[in-house]
N, C-alpha and C positions, 0 to 999 in steps of 0.2 A: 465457707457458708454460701458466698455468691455464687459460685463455679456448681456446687448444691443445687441452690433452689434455678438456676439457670437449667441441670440437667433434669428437673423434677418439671419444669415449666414445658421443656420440648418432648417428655414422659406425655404429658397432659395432652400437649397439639397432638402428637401419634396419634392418642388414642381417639381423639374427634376425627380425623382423619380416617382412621378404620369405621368409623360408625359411619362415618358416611359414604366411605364408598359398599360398604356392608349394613346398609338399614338392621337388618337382622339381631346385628351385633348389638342394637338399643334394646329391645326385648330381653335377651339373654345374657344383659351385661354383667345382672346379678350373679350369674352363674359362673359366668369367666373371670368375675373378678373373684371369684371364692378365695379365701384366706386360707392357705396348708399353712401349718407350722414348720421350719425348716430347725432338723434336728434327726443325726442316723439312726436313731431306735423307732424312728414312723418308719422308716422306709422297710422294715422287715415284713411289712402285709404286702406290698407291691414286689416282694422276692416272691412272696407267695404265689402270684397273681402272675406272674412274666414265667414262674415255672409252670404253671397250667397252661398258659399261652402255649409253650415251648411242648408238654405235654400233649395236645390238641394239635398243631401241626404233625408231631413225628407219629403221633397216633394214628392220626389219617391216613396218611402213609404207608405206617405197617400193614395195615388193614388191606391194603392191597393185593399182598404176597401170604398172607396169613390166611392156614385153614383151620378152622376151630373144629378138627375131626378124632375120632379116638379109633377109628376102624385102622388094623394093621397094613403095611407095607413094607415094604423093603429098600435098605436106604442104597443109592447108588450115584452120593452127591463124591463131592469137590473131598470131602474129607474121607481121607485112604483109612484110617481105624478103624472109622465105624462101616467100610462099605458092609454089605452085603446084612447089616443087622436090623433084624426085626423090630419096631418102630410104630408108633401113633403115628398117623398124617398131621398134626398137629407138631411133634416134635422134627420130623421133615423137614415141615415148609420152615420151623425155626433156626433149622440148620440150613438151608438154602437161603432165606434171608442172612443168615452170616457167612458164608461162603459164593452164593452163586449169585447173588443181585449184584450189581453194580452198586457203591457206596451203604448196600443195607448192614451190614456191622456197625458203621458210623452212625446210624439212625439207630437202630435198637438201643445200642449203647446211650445213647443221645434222648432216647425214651427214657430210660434206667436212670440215668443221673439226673432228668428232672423230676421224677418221681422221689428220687431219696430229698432233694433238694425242695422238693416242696412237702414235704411232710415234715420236715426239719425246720421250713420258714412258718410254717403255720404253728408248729408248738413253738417257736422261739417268740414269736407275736403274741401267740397267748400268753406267755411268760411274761411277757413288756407289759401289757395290760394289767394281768395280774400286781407283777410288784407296783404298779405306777398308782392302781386303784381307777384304771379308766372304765372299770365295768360297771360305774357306779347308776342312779340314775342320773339320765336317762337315759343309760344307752345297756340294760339290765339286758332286752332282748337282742342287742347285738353280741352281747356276748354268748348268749347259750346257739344265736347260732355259729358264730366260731367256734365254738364248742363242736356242736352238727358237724360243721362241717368240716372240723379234727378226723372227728369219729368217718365218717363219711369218704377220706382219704384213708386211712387206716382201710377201709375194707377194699377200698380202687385197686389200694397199691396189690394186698396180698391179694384180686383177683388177678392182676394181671401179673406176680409172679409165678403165679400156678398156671397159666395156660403154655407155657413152652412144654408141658407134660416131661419133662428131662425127671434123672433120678432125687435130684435136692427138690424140686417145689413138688415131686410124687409125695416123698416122704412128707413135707406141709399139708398135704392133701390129708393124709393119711392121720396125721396126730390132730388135725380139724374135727374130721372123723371121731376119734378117740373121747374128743371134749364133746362132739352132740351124744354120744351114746352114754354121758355122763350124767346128763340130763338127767332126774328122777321121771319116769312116766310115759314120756313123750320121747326120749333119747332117740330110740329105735326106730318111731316112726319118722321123726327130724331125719334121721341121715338117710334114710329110706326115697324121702322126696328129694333131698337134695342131690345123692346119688343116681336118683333115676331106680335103685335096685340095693344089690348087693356091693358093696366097695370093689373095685374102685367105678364098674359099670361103664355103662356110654355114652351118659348125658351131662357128667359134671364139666368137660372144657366147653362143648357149646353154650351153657347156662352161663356158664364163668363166661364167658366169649358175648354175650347178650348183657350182661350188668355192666360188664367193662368196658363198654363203647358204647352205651344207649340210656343204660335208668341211670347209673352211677355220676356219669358226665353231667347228663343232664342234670339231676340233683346239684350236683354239684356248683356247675354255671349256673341254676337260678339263687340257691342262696346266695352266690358270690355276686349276685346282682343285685337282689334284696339287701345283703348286706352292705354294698356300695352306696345307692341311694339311701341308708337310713345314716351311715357319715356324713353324706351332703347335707341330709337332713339338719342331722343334730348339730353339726358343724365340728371339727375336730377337736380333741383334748391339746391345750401346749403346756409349758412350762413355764411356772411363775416369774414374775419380771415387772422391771418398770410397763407401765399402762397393759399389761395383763391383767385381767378379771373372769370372773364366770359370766360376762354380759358381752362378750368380745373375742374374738380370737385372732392373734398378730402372728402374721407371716407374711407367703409370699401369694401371689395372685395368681389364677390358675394357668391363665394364660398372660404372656407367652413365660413366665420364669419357672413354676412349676411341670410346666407339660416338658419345658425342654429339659427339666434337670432329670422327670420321671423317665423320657424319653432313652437319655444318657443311659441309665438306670436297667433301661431294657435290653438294649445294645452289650450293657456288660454282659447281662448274665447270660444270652443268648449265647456271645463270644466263650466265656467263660465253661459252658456248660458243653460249646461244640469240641474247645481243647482236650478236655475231661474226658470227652465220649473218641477223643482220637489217641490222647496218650495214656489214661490208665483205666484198664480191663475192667469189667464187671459183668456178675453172671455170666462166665465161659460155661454155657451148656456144654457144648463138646464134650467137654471133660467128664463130665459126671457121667452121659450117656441118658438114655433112654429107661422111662422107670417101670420098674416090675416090684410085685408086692412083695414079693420073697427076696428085695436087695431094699439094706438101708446104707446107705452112703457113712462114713466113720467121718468128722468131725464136720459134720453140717450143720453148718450157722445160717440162720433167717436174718433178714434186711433189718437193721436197726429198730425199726419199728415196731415189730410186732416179736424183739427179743426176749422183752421185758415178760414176755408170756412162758414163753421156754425156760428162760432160770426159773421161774414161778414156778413151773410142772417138774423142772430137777431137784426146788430145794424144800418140798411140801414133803414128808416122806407119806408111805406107803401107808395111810388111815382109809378102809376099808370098814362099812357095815352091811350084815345081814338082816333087811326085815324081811318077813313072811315071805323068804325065798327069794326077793330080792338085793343082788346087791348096790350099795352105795359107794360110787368112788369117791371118796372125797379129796381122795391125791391129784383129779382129775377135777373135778367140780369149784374145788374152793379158788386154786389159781388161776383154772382158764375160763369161770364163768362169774361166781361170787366176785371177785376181786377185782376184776375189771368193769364187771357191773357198779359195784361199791364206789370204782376211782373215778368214772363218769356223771356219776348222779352227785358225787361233791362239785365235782366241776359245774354240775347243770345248776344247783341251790346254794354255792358257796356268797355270789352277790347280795342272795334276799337275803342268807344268815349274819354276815357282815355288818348288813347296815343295820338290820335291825339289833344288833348288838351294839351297833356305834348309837343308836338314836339317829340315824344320816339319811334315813329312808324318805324323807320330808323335804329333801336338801337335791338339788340340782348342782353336779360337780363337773369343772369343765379344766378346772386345771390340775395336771398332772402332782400323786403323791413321789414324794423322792422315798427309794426303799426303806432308807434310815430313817425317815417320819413314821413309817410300822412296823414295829420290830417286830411284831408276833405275824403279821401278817407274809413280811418276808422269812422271819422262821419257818412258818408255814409250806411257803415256796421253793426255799434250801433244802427243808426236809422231804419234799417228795422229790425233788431234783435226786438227792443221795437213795431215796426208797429205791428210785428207776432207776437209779445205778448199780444198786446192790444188785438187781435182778438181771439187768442187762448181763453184770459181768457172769453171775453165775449161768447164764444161758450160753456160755461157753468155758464151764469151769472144766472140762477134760481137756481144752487148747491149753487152758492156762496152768494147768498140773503137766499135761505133756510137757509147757514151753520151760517152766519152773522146776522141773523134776522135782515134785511132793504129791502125795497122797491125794487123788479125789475125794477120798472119805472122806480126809482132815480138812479140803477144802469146803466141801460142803458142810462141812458142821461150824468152822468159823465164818461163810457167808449166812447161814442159817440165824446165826447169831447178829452177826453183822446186820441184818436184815431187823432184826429190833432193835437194837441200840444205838444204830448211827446214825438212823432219822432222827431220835431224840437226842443226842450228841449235835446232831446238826443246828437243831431248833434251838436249843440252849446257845449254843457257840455264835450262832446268827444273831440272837437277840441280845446277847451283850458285847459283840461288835456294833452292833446298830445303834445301840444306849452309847457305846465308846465314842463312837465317830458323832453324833450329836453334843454329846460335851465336851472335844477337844473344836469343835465348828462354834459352842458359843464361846469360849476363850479363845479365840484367834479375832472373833468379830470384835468384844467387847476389849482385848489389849492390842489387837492389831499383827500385823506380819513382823515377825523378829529381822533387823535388816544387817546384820552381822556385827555388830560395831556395837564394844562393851567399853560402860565409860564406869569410871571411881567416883563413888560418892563423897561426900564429904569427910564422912562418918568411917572410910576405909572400905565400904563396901561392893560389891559390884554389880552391874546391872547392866540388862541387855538391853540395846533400847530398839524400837518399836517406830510401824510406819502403819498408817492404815490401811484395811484391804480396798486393793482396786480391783483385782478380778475375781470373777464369780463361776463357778458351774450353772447350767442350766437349774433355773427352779432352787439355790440357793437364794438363802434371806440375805440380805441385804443391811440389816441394823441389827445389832446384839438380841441374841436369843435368850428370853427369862425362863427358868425351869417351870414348868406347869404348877397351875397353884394348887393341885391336888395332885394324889399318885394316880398314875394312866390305873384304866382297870384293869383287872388281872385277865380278862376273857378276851380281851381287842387289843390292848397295849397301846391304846389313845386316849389321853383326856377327857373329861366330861365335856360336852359341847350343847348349849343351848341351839335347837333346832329354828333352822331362820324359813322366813316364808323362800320359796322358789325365786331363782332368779331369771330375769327376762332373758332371753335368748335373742341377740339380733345377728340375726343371719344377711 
């Protein structure tokens, strides 16, 4: 304890010490001392954030060497296959960036893997929020912009894999296409502006080429700034614990132990992300070649992201209608427009519906729910996790019947199936794990940790004896858990809760 408050006493001198040779430092002390919570599941928004970093540098970059042109040429680079074939200047300069610049493969790639990497930290953070319940009030509008700007990366990533115009992101161009002319009404004229014309035209990679370095970023970087300042704001969610409350948040100070652990933090993934872009391939244009309308590429797969669309358009079958000379695709319309529209605007209204089912809406939440405190609401979350898998895998069910020698038909009709039954298989299964792991957590608190050692009772019989717990997970209780004194409702899978006034917030 001496050796403690000795190092907490020379903590103090430091920090007068910096105020004063740094006046400034008294102004904004409020700020530098801001409290993070220290715990790995925060740090997946700042994966996020170090990938767009790393995005925005190699971005710039390519920009240099990169022509957003569709006018023909004739290739006469570094790669002997393709000399002499007819070619977009756009797919060109993408091949001279990977063959004739000095280090440009290592930056393209290096582009690519923070792209995938950050469209993977953003729904993995939305995930974290989701089961934890940190989208509660008040921080309702930070989440529908994480939300934004989910959606907002989804559209970056698939402009900027469509602008190397090669045969696989032609063919994405083209089933884009197929989903605006799905459209009831307007279809026609939709792909009409956005083509410039007739498919595939001359104005789609420049357009692609102006979102993807100019509105898209930009958007991007301002929410990502909005949304930074309104966590400083509100101050961070942690996890339950001795002197945690909703009036307080315990961690670590911004500066100097968070900046340099964030710092750390950045360094990895920059390293991490350069390895990646040196030892394993991704998007080998080359290979596919240059795209023409009259070639579809045989087993092309789109970037994780935007899969979940492709099994959707493989495993809808073929429901067509005629009205008054019109037809309706619905093999095209229900997967690549309805459904995704559908899965976004739950995501946009999923918080307001929450609370006002819990009665919570009145209620300011600052500390983190543990998944197994909501079984329905992590059922929820299990179950679209498995939905996006069903569809993921089926957006490549001709690899997976090639790799498995079985029927495509057969597959497609048990992912079809699949596709109903194991979201609700999920949600079931989820929620009585989550009931399980809750009442084997209040008998360990209330008998204590079994400590191996079985002794004879008086009576002949035997028994194991018991130590109490000393270690905890993050946001576990601490003293014996009583079962709720009513049954959770059947629509939230929480308690009844008397609604408390708002609590102060000191920031």
């Amino acid at each position: 304890m001496a050796e403690r408050k000795r190092g907490e006493e020379a903590f103090v001198k430091a920090a007068d010490a910096t105020d004063a040779r740094l006046p400034a430092y008294d102004g904004a002390g409020g700020l530098l001392r801001k409290a993070f919570p220290h715990h790995w599941s925060f740090f997946l928004g700042e994966l996020a954030l170090y990938s767009l970093i790393m995005l925005l540098l190699t971005g710039v970059w390519l920009t240099l060497f990169f022509h957003p042109e569709m006018r023909e040429v004739v290739y006469h680079g570094r790669y002997v296959p393709l000399d002499g074939v007819p070619m977009s200047a756009a797919y060109e300069s993408t091949l001279n960036i990977s063959f004739d610049v000095r280090g440009g493969l290592l930056i393209r790639q290096a582009h690519h893997w923070a792209a995938l990497v950050f469209v993977a930290a953003i729904g993995a953070h939305l995930l974290r929020i989701f089961l934890t319940g940190a989208f509660r009030r008040p921080r309702e509008i930070n989440w529908v912009i994480g939300v934004t700007l989910f959606v907002l990366a989804l559209a970056e990533g698939f402009a900027g894999y469509s602008l190397p115009d090669d045969l696989l992101s032609g063919t994405g161009l083209r089933i884009a296409q197929g989903i605006m002319l799905s459209i009831p009404v307007v279809g026609t004229y939709v792909s009409m502006f956005t083509f410039g014309g007739e498919f595939p035209g001359q104005e789609i990679v420049p357009r692609l080429y102006s979102l993807h370095i100019l509105l898209l970023p930009g958007a991007l970087i301002a929410l990502v700034t909005v949304h930074l300042i309104l966590v400083f704001y509100l101050k961070h969610t942690h996890w339950r614990g001795p002197g945690r409350t909703n009036a307080n948040a315990v961690g670590k100070p911004m500066v100097p132990q968070f900046t340099a652990t964030s710092a750390g933090l950045s360094l990895m993934v920059f390293g991490v992300l350069t390895v990646l872009s040196g030892l394993a391939q991704v998007n080998p244009v080359w290979k596919y070649g240059p795209y023409r309308p009259d070639i579809v590429s045989t087993g092309s797969q789109p970037d994780f992201y935007v899969g979940f669309l492709e099994g959707a358009l493989r495993l809808v079958p073929p429901w067509e209608t005629n009205v008054a000379g019109h037809t309706l695709m619905w093999n095209v319309l229900l997967p690549a427009v309805v459904l995704p529209g559908m899965f976004f605007l739950v995501l946009y209204v999923y918080p307001f519906v929450e609370q006002r089912l819990t009665g919570e809406w009145q209620e300011e939440h600052h500390l983190c729910d543990r998944p197994r405190e909501r079984p329905v609401r992590t059922g929820l979350g299990m179950a679209g996790l498995v939905f996006y898998g069903v569809l993921l895998l089926a957006g490549g069910n001709d690899i997976v019947a090639q790799t498995f020698r079985i029927s495509v038909n057969t597959l497609t009709w048990i992912l079809r199936v699949a596709l109903v039954l194991a979201p609700v298989l999920a949600f079931m299964i989820t929620r009585r794990l989550c009931h399980a792991a809750l009442a084997v957590e209040r008998e360990r608190l209330t008998e204590g940790e079994e400590t191996g050692e079985v002794r004879q009772s008086v009576d002949g019989g035997y028994e194991s004896d018991h130590r109490p717990v000393e270690k905890f997970r993050p946001g576990a209780p601490r003293t014996p858990i009583s079962p709720p004194a009513r049954r959770p409702g059947l629509r939230t899978g929480t308690p009844f809760r008397t609604p408390r006034p708002p609590a102060r917030r000191n920031r």
